[in-house]
C-alpha positions in Angstrom: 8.8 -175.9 -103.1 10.8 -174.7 -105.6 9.2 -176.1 -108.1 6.2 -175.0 -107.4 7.3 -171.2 -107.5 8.9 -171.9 -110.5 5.4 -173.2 -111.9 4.0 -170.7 -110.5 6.2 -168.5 -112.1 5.9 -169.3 -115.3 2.1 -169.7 -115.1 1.9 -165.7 -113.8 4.1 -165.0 -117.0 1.5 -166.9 -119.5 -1.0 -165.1 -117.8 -0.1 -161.9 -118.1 0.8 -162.0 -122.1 -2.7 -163.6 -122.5 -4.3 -160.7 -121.5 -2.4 -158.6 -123.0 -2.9 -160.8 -126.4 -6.5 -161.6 -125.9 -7.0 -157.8 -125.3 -5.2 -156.5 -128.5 -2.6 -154.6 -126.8 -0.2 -153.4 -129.4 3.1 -151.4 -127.6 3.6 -150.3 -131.2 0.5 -149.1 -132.5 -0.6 -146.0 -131.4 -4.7 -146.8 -132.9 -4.8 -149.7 -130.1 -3.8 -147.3 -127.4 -6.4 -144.6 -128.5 -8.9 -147.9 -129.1 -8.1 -148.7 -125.5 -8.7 -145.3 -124.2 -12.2 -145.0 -125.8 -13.5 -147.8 -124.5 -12.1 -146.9 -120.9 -13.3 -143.6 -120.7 -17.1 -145.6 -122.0 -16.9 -147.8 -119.1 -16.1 -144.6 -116.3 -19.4 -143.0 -118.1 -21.6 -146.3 -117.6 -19.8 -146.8 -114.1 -20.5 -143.0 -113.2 -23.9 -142.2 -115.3 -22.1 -139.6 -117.3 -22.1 -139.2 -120.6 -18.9 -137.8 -122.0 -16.4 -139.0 -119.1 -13.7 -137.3 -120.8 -12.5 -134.7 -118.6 -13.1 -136.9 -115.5 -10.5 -139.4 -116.7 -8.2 -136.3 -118.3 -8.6 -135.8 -114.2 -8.2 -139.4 -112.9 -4.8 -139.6 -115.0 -3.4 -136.0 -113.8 -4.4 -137.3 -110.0 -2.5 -140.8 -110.1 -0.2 -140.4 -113.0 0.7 -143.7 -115.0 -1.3 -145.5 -112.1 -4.3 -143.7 -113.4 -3.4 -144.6 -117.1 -3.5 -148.2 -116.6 -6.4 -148.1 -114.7 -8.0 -146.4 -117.2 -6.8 -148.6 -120.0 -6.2 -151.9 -118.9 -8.4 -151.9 -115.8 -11.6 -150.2 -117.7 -10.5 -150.4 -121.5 -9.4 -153.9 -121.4 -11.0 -155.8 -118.6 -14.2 -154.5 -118.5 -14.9 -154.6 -122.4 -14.4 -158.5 -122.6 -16.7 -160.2 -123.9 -17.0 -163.3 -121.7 -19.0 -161.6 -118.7 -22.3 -159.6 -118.6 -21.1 -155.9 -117.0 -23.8 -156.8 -114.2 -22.0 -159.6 -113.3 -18.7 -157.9 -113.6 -20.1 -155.1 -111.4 -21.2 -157.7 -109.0 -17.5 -159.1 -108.3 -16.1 -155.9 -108.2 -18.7 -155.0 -105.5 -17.6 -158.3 -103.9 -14.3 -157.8 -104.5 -14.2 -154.2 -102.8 -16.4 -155.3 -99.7 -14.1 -158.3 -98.8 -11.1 -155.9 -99.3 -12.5 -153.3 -97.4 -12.2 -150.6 -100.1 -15.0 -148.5 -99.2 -14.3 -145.8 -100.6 -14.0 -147.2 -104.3 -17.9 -147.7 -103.9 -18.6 -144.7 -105.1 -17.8 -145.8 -108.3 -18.6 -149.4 -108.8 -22.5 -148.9 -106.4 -23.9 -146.3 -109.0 -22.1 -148.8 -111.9 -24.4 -151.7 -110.5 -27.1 -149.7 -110.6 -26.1 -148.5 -113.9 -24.9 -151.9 -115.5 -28.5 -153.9 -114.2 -28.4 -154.5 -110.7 -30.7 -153.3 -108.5 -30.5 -151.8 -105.1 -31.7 -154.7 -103.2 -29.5 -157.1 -105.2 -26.5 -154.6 -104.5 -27.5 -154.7 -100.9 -27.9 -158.2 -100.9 -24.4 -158.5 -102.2 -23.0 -157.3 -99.0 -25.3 -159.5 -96.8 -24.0 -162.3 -98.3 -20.8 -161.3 -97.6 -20.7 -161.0 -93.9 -20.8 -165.2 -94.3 -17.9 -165.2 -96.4 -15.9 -162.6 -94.8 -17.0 -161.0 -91.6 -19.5 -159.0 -90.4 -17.4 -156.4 -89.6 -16.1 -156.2 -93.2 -19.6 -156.0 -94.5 -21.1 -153.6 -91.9 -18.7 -151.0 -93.4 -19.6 -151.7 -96.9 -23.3 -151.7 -96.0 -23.0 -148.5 -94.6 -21.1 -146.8 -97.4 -23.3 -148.7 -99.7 -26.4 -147.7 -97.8 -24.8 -143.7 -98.2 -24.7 -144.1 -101.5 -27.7 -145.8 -102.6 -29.5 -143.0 -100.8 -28.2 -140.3 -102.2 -29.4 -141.8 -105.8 -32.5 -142.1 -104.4 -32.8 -145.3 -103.7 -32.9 -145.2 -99.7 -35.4 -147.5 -97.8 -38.5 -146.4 -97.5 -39.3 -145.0 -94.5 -35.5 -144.8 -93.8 -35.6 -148.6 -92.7 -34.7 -152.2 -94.2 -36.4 -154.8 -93.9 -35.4 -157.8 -91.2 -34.4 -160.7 -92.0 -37.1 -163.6 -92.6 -37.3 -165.5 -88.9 -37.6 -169.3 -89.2 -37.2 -172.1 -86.5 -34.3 -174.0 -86.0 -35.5 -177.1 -87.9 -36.8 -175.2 -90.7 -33.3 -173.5 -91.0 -31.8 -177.4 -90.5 -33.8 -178.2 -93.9 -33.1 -175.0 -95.7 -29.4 -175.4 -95.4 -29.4 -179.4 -95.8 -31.4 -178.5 -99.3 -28.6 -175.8 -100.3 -25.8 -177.8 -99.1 -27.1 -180.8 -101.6 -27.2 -179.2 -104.7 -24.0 -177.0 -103.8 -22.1 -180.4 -103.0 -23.9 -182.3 -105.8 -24.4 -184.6 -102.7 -28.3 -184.9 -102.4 -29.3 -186.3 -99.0 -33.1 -186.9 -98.0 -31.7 -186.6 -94.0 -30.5 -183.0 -92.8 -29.2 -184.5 -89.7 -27.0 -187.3 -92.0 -26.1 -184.1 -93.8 -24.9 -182.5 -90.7 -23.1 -185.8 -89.4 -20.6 -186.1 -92.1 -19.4 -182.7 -91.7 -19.2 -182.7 -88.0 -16.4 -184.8 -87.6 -14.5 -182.7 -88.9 -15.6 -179.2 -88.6 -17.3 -179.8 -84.7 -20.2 -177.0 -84.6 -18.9 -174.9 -86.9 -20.5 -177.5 -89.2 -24.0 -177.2 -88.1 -23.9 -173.4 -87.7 -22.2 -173.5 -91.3 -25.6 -175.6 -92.5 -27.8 -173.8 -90.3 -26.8 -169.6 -90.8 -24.9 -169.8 -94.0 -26.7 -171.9 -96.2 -30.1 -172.0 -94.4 -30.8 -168.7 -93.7 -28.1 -166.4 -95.7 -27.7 -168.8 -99.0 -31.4 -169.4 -99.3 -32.7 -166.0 -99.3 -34.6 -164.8 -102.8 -32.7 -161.6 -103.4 -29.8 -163.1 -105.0 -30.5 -166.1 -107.5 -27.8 -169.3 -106.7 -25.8 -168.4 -109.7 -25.0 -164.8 -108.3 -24.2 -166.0 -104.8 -21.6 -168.5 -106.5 -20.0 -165.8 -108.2 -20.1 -163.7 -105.2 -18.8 -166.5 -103.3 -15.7 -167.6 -105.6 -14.8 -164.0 -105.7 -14.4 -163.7 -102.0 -12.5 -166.6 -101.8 -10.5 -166.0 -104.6 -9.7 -162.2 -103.0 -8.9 -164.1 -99.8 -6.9 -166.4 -101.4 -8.6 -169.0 -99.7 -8.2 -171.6 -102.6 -9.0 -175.1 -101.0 -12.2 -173.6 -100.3 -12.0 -172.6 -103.7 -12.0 -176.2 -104.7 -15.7 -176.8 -103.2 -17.3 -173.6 -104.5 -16.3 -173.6 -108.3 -17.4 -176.9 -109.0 -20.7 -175.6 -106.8 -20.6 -172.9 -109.1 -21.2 -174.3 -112.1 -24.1 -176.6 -110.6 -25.4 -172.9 -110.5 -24.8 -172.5 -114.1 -22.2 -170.4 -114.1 -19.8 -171.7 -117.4 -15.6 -172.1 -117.0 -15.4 -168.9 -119.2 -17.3 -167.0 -116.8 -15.2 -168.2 -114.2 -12.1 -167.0 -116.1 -13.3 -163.6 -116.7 -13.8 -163.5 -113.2 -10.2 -164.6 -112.2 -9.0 -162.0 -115.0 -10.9 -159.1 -112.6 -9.9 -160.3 -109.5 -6.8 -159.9 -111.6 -7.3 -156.0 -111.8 -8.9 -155.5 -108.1 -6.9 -158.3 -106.1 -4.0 -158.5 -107.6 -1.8 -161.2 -109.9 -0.8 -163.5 -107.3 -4.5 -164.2 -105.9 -5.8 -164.5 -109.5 -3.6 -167.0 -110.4 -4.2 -169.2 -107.9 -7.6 -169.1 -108.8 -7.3 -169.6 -112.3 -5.5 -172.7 -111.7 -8.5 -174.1 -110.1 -11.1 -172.6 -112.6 -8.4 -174.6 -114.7 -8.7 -178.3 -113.7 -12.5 -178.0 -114.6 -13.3 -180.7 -117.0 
């Protein structure tokens, strides 16, 4: 055990200085601070839609003080200006991020940045349906609502102030849906859903065959996310959960998506800045033992 802190230790130290190093932070020059600044106050505009975000973040870092300073320059300046990740992507784990956190209320920054940054409203929508699988319905209600809120007031509420329902299929065609999704996730094709369903109830009991069944054959198979986004929204819950040996199945599955290792580091670095250090970490050592 002690070990292991200590590893862990030091790997949190490594981490931390290669951000700072692979971002060009510079304590002594003052040109990297303002460089830093610039391109956070860029990223508030695209989050928020305006186009000099000056005096918001002059407000921002009056409100919350040095907190608001490194959100502004590490957070936005840093983080969100690396090169590694698309900003729809990014937007799409911070949108994960925040629903399996429960921080509602910092949707009203990161829902009109979706929108802004390429995603649209039914993907952002999508992005809490998924999430209800991953981590609760209740969780996901409340983001749906507040994302719902939003969305509307952008003008992008449903028409005739109603979604649609969710596609209704039998129970064997939801079998052979999540038996299909199941394959290529585990790189484990199997021509038998039922053989599919067999090795996984021995161990898991009916949680296995409601796993196959609702989660991958009805939530994992719908069209409004491709498989690539759902692994990225996927590793980011678990990853903000800290749930890493489920971590272990999904970021192999991930890239089987085609999502690359560096994409899967940039998103450990922003789980960094919405779920902390300590949960990051234990998801970059797993992104790490990719071959």
């Amino acid at each position: 055990m002690i070990n292991k802190l200590k590893c862990t230790f030091l790997f949190s130290t490594i981490f931390y200085l290669s951000i700072a190093m692979g971002a060009g932070v510079s304590n002594a020059d003052t040109t990297d601070f303002e460089e830093r600044r610039a391109r956070g106050i860029a990223i508030l505009g695209s989050l928020t839609g305006q186009a000099d975000a000056t005096k918001m973040a002059a407000k921002f870092e009056a409100e919350n003080g040095a907190l608001g300073s490194f959100a502004l320059d590490f957070v936005l300046g840093d983080i969100w200006n690396r090169p590694g990740l698309s900003k729809r992507d990014r937007n799409l784990i911070v949108l994960t991020i925040l629903a399996t956190l429960h921080q509602t209320n910092q949707l009203s920054y990161y829902v009109p940045g979706g929108l802004n940054h390429g995603l649209t409203a039914t993907e952002i929508r999508e992005i809490m349906t998924h999430v209800a699988a991953y981590a609760g319905f209740p969780r996901a209600l409340d983001a749906m609502a507040e994302t719902n809120r939003i969305l509307s007031k952008l003008g992008h509420a449903p028409e005739n102030g109603k979604l649609s329902p969710a596609e209704k299929f039998s129970n064997a065609q939801r079998r052979e849906r999540g038996a299909a999704v199941m394959a290529k996730l585990s790189g484990n094709p199997a021509s038998d859903p039922d053989k599919v369903i067999t090795a996984m109830a021995g161990k898991l009991g009916p949680l296995g065959a409601y796993g196959i069944d609702f989660a991958f054959g009805e939530v994992w198979a719908r069209s409004e996310l491709s498989r690539r986004d759902r692994s990225l929204l996927v590793v980011s819950v678990l990853t903000a959960l800290g749930r890493t040996e489920e971590l272990h199945i999904h970021v192999p599955a991930a890239i089987r998506h085609g999502v690359i290792k560096a994409e899967l580091e940039e998103l450990m670095l922003t789980a960094f800045a919405y779920a902390g250090a300590p949960l990051a970490v234990e998801g970059m050592h797993v992104v790490q033992e990719l071959k």
